[in-house]
N, C-alpha and C positions, 0 to 999 in steps of 0.2 A: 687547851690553854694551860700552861704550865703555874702551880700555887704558888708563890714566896714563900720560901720557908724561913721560919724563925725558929731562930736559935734556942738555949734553955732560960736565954734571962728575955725573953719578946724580943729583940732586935728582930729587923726584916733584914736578912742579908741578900743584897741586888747587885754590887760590885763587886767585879774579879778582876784582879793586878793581875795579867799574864806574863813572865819575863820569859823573850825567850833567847837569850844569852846572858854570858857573866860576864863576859867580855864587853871594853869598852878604846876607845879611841884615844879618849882621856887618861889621867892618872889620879882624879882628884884628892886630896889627902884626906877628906871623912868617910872615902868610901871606899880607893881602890888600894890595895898595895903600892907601895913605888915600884917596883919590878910588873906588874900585874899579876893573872893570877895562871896556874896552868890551865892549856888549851884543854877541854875535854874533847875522845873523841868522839866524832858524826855519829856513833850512832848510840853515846851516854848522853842524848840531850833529846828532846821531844820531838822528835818529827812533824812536820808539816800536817800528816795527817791525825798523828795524836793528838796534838792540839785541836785541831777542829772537833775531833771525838771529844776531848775535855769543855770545850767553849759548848758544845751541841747537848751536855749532860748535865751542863752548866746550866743554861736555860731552861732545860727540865725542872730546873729546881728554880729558877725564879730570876736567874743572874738577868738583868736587863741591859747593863753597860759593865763594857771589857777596854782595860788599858793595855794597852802593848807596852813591857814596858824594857829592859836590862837592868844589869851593862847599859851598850848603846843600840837599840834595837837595829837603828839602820844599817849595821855590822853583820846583823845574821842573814846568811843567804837564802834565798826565797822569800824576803821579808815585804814585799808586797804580795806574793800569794796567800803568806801567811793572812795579812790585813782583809783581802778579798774574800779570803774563806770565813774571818772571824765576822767582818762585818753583814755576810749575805747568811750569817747560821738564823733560823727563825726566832723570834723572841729577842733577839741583838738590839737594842733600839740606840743606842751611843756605841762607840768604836771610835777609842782614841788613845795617842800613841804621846810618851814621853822620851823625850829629846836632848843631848847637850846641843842641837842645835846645827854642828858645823858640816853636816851634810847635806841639811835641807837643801842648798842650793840644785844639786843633782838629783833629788829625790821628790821636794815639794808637791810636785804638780801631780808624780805617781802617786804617792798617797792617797793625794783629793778623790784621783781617780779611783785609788782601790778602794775608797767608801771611808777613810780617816773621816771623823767630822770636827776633830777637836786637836789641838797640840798644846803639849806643854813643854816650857822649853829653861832648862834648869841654867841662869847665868847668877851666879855668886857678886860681880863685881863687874862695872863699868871702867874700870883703871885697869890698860894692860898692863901694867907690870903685878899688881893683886890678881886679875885674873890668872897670869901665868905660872905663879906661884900656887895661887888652888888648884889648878889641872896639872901642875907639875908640864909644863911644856906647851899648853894649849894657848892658841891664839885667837884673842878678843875679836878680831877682826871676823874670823871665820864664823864666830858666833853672828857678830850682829850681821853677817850678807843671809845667814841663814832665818834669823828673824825677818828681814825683809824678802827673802826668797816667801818664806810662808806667806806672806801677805798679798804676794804679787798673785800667788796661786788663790787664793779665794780663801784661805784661814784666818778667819773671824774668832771675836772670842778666844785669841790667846793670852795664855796665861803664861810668865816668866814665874820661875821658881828660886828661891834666894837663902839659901841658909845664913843662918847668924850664926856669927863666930865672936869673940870676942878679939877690940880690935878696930871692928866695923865702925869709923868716928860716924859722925852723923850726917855730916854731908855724905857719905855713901850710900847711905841707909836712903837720903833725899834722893840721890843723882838715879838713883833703882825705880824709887816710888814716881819720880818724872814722869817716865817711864807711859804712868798712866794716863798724865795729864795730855802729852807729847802725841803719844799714840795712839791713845783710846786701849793702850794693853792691858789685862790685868795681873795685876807682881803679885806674888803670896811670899810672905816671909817664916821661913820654918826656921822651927829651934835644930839646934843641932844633934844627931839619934847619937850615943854610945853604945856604936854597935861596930861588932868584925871587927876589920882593921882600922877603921878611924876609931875604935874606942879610945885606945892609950893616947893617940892624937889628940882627941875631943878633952881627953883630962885636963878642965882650968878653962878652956875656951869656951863652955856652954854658957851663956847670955837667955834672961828670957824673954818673951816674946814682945810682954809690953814695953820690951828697949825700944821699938819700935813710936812709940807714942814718945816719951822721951825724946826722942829725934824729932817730932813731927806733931805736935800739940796740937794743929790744926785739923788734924784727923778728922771727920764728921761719921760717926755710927751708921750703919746700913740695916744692921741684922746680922744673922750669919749665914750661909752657904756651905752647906755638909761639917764639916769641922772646922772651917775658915771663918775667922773674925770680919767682916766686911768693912770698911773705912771707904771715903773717898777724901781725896783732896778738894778743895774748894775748886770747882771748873773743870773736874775733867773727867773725861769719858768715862776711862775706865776704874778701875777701883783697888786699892791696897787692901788686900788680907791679910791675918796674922795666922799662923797655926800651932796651937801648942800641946803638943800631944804630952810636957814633962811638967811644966809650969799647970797648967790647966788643962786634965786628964779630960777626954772627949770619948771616952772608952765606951758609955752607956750609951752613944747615939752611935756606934764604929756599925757601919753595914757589908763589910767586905770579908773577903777572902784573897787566899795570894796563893798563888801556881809555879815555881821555879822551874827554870830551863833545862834541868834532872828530872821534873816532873813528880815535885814532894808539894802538898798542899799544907801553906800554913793558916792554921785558924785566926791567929794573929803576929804580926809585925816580930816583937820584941819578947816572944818564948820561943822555945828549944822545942816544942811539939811541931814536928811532921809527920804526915799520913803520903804514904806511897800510892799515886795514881797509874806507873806504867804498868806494862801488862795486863790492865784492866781493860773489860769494854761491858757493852752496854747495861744491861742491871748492876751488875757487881760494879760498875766505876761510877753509876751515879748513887749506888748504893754508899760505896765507900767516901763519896765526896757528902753524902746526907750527914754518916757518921762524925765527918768532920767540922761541918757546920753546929752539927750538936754537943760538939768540946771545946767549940769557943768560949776564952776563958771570959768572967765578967769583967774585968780590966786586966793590969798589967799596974808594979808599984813602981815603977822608974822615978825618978826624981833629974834636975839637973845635978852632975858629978855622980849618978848612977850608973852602971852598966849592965846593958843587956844582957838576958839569959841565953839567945839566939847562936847558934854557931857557928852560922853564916854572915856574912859582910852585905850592906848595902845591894853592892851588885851582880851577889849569889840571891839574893831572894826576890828583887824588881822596886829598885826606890819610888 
């Protein structure tokens, strides 16, 4: 049976972000370049079988749930082998995969079947012409067949994901948080990171998270759920979360770790610390993934109009 290992401040670290591409579909403007980024080649990015060696060394040390994450996952080739391997490694008990969404239609049902149990599915905006303007060309439409693709397929428990921008009037903020009333979905609204390429972007647009409440006074308190503020609307299934990692640092409950598609572990989100995992295998890579757990920093000082120390973008690391 594999122990949880905690970190130097007691955290129990259980979660691992695995990205395994930078690449995305999309072009969104807080995360991707407008040109995107260069292709790496096949064989500078993690192999199918490294990955399972990193998720299988993972669980060695305690990791219990793994996000699939990019770019846009459903881009990298073998990405339901990928899912099948991570989900069936022992000790795996959650295996779940984030999304812009606009492929599920073709993909959906593989998922379910390669052991997915959860989706998250990143939509900023219900207004096509706001949507098209955040993904730089993407279309609303293909988002929301893809939300109902998931659903048709047996995915329960989806969560949409919604950065705040400033901007955002408030009926927007509603028409998202609907969402949950409507569908029984659950929205989370994140603050905006200033990080990578959407840094210089993000300058002036960070809003914080109880804008939210602001918009939406009717909020009713839940508790919280990992770092997420829980709300419901009056009547409806599923439930509005807030998450503020700048406004209201979450850093001393943070249980994760993050794996990039080059195969660099970062201890946390928003520093410049990585720890190289390729070329490694079995003591020396769960050796080296210990060491890294043990340099998790105790938080991170960002503020809203701060910028990360990170020198990777959004979806060089796995949002």
């Amino acid at each position: 049976m594999a122990v949880i290992m905690n970190d130097n401040f007691g955290r129990k670290v259980t979660y691992m972000r695995l990205s395994v591409t930078d690449l995305c579909n999309l072009r969104c403007v807080y995360c991707m370049p407008e040109h995107g980024v260069p292709k790496l080649r096949h064989e500078d990015i993690l192999s199918v079988e490294e990955i399972e060696e990193i998720v299988r060394a993972a669980a060695g040390l305690g990791i219990v749930k793994v996000r699939v994450t990019g770019g846009e996952p459903l881009i990298r080739r073998g990405i339901m082998d990928i899912c099948r391997r991570v989900s069936s490694v022992p000790g795996i008990e959650e295996t779940c995969l984030t999304t812009n969404g606009t492929m599920l239609p073709e993909f959906a049902g593989e998922l379910r079947a390669a052991g997915v149990q959860r989706l998250n599915i990143s939509l900023d905006s219900l207004n096509p012409e706001t949507y098209r303007a955040i993904t730089r060309g993407g279309e609303l439409a293909d988002a929301l067949r893809g939300i109902d693709a998931a659903r048709n397929a047996g995915f329960d428990n989806i969560k949409i994901n919604a950065v705040l921008m400033s901007g955002m009037i408030a009926g927007e903020l509603r028409e998202l948080a609907e969402l949950s009333r409507e569908q029984g979905i659950h929205v989370r609204f994140i603050e905006l990171m200033p990080i990578g390429a959407g840094a210089n972007w993000a300058n002036g647009r960070y809003i914080p998270g109880d804008a939210v409440f602001d918009a939406m006074p009717e909020l009713e308190p839940l508790g919280n759920d990992g770092v997420a503020r829980l709300h419901t609307l009056p009547g409806a299934k599923g439930t509005v979360g807030i998450i503020s990692p700048l406004s209201r640092h979450f850093c001393e409950s943070c249980n994760k770790i993050r794996v990039t598609s080059d195969g660099k572990l970062k201890p946390c989100l928003l520093s410049a610390e990585e720890i190289n995992l390729r070329g490694l295998r079995g003591n020396e890579l769960a050796d080296a993934m210990r060491a890294a757990i043990l340099v998790k920093p105790r938080g991170h000082e960002l503020e809203g109009g701060s910028v990360s120390a990170s020198r990777r973008g959004m979806n060089r690391i796995g949002g």
